[in-house]
C-alpha positions, 0 to 999 in steps of 0.5 A: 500500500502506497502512503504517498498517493493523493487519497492516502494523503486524504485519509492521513493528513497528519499519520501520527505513527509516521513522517513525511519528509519532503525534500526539493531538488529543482523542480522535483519533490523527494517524499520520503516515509518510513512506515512502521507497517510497509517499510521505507518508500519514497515518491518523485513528484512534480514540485512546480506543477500547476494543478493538484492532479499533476501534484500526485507522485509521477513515481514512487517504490521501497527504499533498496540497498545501494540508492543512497550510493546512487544518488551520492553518484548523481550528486557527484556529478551535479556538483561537477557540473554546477563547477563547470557552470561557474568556470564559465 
């Protein structure tokens, strides 16, 4: 069962047994939750998106083993291109 979705945000605005945690890249959304019943899930969402239908996650799965060494990756590389950026 998916705790990112617009009506499972419906029914549990504020869950108390578990965070939403909500962090902007750009015009992307990261929802992170680790859930005591369903695990640890994440969602991509458009962070900018004009209407609420375009707000629902375009993605979402359970967190596995090597995302964090991932994304670290892909930050590495953003981090290089912003120097280049500066370097101009």
């Amino acid at each position: 069962m998916s705790t990112h979705s617009v009506k499972a945000k419906a029914r549990h605005p504020d869950p108390s047994d578990f965070d939403r945690e909500l962090f902007e890249v750009a015009h992307i959304t990261f929802e992170v939750v680790d859930h005591p019943e369903y695990g640890q899930t994440f969602a991509l969402i458009a962070g900018h998106a004009l209407h609420a239908k375009d707000r629902r996650p375009l993605f979402s799965g359970h967190v596995e083993q090597g995302m964090g060494t991932q994304l670290r990756r892909l930050a590495h590389r953003i981090d290089e291109l912003e120097a280049k950026q500066r370097g101009r």
